[in-house]
N, C-alpha and C positions, 0 to 999 in steps of 0.2 A: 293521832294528832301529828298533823305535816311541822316538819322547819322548817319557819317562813325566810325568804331568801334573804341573804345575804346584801349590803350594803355596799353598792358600785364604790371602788375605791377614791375616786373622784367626790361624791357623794358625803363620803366619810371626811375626807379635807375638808368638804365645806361647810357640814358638822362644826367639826373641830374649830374652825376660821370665826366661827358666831360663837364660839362658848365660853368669850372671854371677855368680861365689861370693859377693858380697854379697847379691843380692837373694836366693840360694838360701837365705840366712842368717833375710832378711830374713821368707821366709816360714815358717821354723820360731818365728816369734814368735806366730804363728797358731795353730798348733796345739789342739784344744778349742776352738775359736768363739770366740778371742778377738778383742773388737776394739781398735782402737788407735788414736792419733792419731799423726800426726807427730812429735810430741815426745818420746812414749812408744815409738815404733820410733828415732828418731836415741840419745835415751838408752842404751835395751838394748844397740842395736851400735857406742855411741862413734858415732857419724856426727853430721855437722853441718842442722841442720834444712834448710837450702837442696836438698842429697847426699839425705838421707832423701825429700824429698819430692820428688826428682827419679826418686829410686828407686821409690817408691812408686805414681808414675806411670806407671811401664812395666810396672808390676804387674797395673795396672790394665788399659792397655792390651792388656795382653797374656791378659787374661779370665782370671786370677788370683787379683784381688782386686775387690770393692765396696768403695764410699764411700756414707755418708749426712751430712746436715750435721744437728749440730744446733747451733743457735745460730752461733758462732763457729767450732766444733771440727768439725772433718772428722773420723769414724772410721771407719777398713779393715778388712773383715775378708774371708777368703775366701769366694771368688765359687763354690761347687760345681757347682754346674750348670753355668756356663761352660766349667769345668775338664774335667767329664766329657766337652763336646762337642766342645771343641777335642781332648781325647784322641782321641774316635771318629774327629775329621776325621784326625789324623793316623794312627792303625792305618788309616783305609782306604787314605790315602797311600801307605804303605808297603807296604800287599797290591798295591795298583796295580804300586809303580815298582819294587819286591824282593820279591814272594813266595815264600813259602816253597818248598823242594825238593818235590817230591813226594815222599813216603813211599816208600820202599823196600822191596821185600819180602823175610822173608827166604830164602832158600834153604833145603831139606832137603835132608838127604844120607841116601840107604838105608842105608847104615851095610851093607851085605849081607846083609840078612836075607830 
């Protein structure tokens, strides 16, 4: 029996980024291309600015979210592209280490004719 490969480091960030009901929260603030700052994601979910932009971070990390500065203000908004290839990296993962059954065919019976 092979060991199935290993989890792109990227991959694992964005793992990690999903496996937290806050931040799962955090990204339905996104929704429609909104952008946000810190202040404006700790407001919506009651979080404390320090929490939000802790949270925010692993977001990031996790190829979830972008940031641009302007000026003073830092604003997040979903990263898609990202999104889409850490998906790809993970379906291929998962064909690798669990692929699917092979298809079963099904039997006919003559029935007696």
């Amino acid at each position: 029996m092979s060991t199935p490969p290993a989890l792109e480091g990227h991959t694992q960030d964005f793992l990690k980024a999903l496996a937290s009901e806050t931040r799962q929260q955090i990204m339905t603030l996104f929704v429609g291309g909104q952008q946000l700052t810190v202040g404006e994601v700790a407001a919506r979910c009651g979080l404390g600015q320090s929490t939000a932009s802790e949270q925010l971070a692993l977001l990031r990390r996790g190829g979830l979210l972008t940031s641009t500065r302007e000026g003073k203000l830092v604003r997040y908004r979903v990263d898609s592209t990202s999104i889409v290839t850490r998906l790809t990296d993970l379906q291929g993962y998962l064909a690798q280490c669990c692929p699917p059954p092979a298809p079963t065919r099904p039997t006919t019976s003559d029935g007696g004719s």
